[in-house]
C-alpha positions as CSV (number, residue, x, y, z in Angstrom):
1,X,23.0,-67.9,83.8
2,X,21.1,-65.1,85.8
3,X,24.5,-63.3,86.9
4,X,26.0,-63.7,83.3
5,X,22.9,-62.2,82.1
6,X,23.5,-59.2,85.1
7,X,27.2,-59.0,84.3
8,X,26.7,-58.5,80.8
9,X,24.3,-55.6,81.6
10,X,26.8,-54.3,84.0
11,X,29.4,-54.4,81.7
12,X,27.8,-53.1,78.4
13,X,26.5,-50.0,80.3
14,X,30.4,-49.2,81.2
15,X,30.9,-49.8,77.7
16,X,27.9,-47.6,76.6
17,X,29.0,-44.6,79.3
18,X,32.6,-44.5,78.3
19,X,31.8,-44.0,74.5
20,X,29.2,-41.5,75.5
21,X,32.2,-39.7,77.1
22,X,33.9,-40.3,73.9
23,X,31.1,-38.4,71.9
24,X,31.2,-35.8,74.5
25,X,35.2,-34.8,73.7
26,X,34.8,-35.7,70.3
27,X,31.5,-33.0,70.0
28,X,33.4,-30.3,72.4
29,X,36.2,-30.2,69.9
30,X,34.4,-30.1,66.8
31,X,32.0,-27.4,68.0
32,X,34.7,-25.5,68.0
33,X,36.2,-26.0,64.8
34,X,32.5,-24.6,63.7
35,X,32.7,-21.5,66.0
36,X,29.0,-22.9,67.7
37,X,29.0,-20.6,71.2
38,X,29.7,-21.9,74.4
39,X,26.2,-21.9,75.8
40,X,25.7,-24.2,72.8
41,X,28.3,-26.5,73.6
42,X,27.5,-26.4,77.3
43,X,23.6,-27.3,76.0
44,X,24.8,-30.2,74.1
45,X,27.1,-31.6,77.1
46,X,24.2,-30.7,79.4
47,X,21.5,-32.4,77.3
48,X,22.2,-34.3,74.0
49,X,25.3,-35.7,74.9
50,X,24.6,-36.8,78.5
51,X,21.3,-38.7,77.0
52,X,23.3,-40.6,74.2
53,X,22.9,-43.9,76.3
54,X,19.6,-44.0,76.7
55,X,18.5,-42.7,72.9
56,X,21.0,-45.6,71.7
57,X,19.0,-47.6,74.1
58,X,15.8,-46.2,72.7
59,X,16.8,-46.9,69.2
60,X,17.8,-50.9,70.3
61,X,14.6,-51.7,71.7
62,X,12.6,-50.2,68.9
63,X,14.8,-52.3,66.0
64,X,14.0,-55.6,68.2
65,X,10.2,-54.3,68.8
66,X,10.6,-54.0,72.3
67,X,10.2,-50.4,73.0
68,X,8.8,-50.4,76.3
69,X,12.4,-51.3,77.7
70,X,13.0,-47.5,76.5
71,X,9.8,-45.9,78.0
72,X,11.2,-47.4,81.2
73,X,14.3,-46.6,80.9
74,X,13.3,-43.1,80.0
75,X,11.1,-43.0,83.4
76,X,13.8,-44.6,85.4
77,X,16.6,-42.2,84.3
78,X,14.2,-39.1,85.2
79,X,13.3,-40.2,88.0
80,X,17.4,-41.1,89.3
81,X,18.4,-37.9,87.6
82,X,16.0,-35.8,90.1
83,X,16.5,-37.9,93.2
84,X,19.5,-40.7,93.1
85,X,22.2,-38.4,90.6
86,X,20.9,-34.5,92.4
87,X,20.9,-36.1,95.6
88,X,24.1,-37.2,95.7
89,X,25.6,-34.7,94.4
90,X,24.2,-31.9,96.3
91,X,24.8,-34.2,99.3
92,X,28.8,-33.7,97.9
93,X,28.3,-30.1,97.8
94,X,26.9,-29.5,100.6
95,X,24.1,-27.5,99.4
96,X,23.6,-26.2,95.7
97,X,22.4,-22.4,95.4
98,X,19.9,-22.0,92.0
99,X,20.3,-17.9,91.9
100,X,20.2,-17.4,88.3
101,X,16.8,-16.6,86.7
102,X,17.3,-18.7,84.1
103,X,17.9,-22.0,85.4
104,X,14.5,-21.3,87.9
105,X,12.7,-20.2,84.5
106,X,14.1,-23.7,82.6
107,X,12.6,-25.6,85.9
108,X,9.6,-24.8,84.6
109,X,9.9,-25.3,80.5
110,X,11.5,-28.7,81.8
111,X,9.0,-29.3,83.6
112,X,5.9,-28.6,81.0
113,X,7.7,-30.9,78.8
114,X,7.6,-33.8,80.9
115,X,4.2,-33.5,81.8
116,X,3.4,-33.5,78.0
117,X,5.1,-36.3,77.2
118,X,3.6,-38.1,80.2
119,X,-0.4,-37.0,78.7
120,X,0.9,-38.5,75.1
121,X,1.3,-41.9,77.2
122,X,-2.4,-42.1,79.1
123,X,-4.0,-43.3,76.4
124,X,-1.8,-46.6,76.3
125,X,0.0,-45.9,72.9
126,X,2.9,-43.6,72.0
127,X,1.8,-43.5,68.5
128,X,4.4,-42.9,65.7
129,X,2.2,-39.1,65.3
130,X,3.1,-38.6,69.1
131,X,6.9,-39.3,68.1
132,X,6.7,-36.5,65.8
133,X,4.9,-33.9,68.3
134,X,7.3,-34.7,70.9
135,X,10.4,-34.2,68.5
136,X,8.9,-31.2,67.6
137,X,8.5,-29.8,71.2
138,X,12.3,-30.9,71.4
139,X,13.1,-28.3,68.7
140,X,11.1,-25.3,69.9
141,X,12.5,-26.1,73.3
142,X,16.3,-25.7,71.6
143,X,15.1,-23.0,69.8
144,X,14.2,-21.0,73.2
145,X,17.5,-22.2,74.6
146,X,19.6,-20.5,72.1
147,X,17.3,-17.2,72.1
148,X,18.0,-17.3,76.1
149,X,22.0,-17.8,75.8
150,X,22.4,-15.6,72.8
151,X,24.0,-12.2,75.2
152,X,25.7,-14.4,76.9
153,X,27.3,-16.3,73.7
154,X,31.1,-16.4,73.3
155,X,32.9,-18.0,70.4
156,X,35.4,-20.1,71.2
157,X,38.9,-20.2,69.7
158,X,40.3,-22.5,66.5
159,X,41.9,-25.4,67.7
160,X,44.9,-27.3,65.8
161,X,43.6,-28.8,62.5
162,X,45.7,-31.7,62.7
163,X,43.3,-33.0,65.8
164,X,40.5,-33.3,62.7
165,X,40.4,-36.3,61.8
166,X,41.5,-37.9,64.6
167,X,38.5,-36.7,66.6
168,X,35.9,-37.5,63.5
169,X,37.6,-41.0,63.9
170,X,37.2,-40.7,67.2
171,X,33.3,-39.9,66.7
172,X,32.6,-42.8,64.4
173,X,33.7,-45.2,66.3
174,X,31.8,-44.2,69.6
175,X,28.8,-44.2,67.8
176,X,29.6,-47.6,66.3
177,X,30.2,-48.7,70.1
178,X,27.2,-47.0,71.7
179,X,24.8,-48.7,69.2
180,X,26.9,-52.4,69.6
181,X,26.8,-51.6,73.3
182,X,22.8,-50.9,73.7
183,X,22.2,-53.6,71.5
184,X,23.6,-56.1,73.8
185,X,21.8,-54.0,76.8
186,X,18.2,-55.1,75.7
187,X,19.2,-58.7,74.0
188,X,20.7,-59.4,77.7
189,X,17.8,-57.4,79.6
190,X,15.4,-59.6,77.5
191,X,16.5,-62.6,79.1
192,X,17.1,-61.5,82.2
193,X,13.5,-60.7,82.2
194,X,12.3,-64.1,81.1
195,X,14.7,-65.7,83.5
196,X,13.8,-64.1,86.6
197,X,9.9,-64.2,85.7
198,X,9.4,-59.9,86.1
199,X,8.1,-57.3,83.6
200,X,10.4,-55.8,81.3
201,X,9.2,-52.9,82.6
202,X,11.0,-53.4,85.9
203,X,14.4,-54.0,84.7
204,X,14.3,-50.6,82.3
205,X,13.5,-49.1,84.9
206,X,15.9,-49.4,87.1
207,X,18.6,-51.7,86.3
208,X,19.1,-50.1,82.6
209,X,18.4,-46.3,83.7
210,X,21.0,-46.3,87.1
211,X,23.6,-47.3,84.1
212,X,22.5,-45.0,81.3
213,X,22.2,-42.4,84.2
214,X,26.4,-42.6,85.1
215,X,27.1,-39.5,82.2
216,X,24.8,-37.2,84.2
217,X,26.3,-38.2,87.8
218,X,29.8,-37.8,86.2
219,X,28.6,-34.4,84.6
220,X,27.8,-33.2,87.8
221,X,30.7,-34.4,89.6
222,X,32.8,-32.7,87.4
223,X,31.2,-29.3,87.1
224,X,31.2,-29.2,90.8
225,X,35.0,-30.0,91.0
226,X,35.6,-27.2,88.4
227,X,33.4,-24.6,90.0
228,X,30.7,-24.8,87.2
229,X,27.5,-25.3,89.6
230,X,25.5,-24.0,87.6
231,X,26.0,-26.4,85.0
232,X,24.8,-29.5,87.6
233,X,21.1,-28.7,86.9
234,X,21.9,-27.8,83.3
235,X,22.9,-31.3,82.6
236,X,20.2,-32.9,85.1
237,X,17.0,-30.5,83.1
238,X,19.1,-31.3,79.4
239,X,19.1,-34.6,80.2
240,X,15.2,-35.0,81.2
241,X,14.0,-32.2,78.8
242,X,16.0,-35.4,75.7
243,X,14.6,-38.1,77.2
244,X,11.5,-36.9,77.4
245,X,11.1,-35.5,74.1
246,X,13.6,-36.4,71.6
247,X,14.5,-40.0,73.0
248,X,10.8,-40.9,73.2
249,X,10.2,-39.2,69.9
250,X,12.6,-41.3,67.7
251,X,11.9,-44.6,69.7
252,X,7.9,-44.1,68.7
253,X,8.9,-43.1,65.2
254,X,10.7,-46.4,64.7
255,X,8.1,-48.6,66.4
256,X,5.3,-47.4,68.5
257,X,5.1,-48.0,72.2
258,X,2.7,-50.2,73.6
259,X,2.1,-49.6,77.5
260,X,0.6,-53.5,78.7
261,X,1.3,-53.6,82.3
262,X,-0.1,-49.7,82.7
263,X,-0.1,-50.2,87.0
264,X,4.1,-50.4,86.3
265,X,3.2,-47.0,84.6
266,X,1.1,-45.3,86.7
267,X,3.3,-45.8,89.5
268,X,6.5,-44.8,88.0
269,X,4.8,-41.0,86.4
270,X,3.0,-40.5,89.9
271,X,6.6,-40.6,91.7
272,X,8.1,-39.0,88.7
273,X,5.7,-36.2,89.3
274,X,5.4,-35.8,92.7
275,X,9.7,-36.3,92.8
276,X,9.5,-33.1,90.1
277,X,7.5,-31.2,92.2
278,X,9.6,-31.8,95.5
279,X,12.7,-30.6,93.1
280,X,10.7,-27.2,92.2
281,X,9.9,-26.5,95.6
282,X,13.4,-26.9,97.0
283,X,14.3,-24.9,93.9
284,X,12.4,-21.9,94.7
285,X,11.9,-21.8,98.1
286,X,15.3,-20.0,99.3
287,X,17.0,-20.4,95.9
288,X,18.8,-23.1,97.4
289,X,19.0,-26.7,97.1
290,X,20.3,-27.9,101.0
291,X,22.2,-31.0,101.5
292,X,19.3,-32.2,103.8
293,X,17.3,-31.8,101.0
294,X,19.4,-33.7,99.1
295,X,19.2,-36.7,101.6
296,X,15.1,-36.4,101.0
297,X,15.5,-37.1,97.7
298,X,18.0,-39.3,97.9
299,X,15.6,-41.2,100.0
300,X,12.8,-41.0,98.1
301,X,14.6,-43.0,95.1
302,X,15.2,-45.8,98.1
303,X,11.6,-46.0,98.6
304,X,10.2,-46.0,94.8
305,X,12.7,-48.7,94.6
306,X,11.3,-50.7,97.1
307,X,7.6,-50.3,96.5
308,X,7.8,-51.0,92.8
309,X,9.7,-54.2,93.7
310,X,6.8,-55.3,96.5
311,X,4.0,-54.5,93.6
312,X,5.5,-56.1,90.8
């Protein structure tokens, strides 16, 4: 019953990635029937689209009154994105060079917005009121995005009208499976954390965020193949800059979050934080991420994994 339970995970977080794909070429193509600018579309591949899992994710756990399964998986797909997902793939690379000012400058509006989110939590509650601030940080933060891309903005070209309705179709129906999908995700994580005796905590945490995490390690991938590096730390600072904010935001709005087992918690922001601030200072020391520091990283995910599972 335990590996059913894991397979079903497994296999609804395929599901839940692939239709977040699906929402990705269905978004790309519609953007352009509106004429939104490139940096646009590259923000919502980079940040929106990327964190569809785990907002769908987000959303299931609230509606079953669970929404600590989202908290963690919120944590747990930061915390991958900065170590497990950007250590791998600079480890690909062979070294990832961070020369444009405003990537280093959105290091550090990523950054501030983590931290807030993080201070809204130390009290034990992420009230419905906190929702709403943090959504609200989420639009200034889009707000300074588009001011910084607007000289760079280019409109894209019409594409053929007939693709219309097939992509809106196309839209629909991965939204239909990305909430069917997520739903399944906590219903099965729920058990699996009753069957195995560990905090819910635990399994959003790493479980549920490694599989809501796949967009942003395929993101990467595939910038890197088509010579769009700097789009690898766009999608890794969307994607924590949505979680963070707008995921957390709408979660709390439907059902506040509760933080019970807060050593869990602790544990998880300390090595969020201190895996943040290793990222900035590899970041701005030579302008230059280096594939050995992309094995330290990669490493320190190995060991928050372990010592999370020793103190549980």
């Amino acid at each position: 019953m335990t590996l059913s339970y894991i397979v079903i995970i497994v296999l609804a977080s395929g599901v839940l990635v692939k239709a977040a794909h699906w929402v990705i070429k269905s978004l790309i193509y519609l953007a352009q029937r509106m004429k939104i600018s490139e940096f646009v579309i590259a923000f919502i591949l980079a940040g929106i689209a990327t964190s569809l899992p785990e907002l769908f994710v987000g959303i299931s756990s609230a509606l079953n009154k669970t929404p600590i399964l989202s908290l963690s998986n919120v944590l747990g797909s930061n915390i991958a994105n900065i170590t497990l997902i950007l250590g791998i793939t600079i480890i690909l690379l062979k070294g990832l060079n961070i020369k444009i000012k405003n990537i280093r400058r959105n290091i550090i509006y990523t950054g501030l917005l983590l931290v807030y989110s993080l201070l809204l939590c130390l009290d034990g509650v992420l009230s419905r009121l906190d929702g709403a601030a943090l959504l609200i940080s989420f639009i200034l933060y889009n707000l300074i995005l588009v001011h910084q891309g607007q000289d760079q903005s280019k409109i894209i070209t019409k594409t053929k009208k007939k693709e219309l309705a097939k992509n809106i179709l196309l839209f629909i129906t991965s939204i239909a499976l990305l909430l069917f999908s997520a739903q399944i995700i906590v219903m099965a994580a729920n058990n699996l954390a009753i069957k195995l005796n560990i905090p819910l905590f635990i399994v959003g945490l790493f479980m549920i965020a490694i599989g809501t995490s796949l967009p942003e390690l395929i993101f990467g991938i595939r910038a890197a193949r088509q010579k769009h590096k700097d789009m690898i730390l766009g999608g890794i600072l969307g994607s924590i800059a949505v979680n963070s904010t707008a995921v957390l935001g709408i979660t709390a709005l439907i059902y506040p979050i509760i933080i019970k087992n807060t050593s869990l918690f602790i544990n998880s922001i300390i090595a969020l934080l201190v895996a943040y601030v290793f990222f900035g200072i590899f970041s701005y020391s030579r302008k230059r991420i280096s594939w050995q520091e992309g094995i330290i990283l990669l490493f320190f995910y190995i060991t928050f994994t372990i010592i999370q599972f020793l103190l549980k």
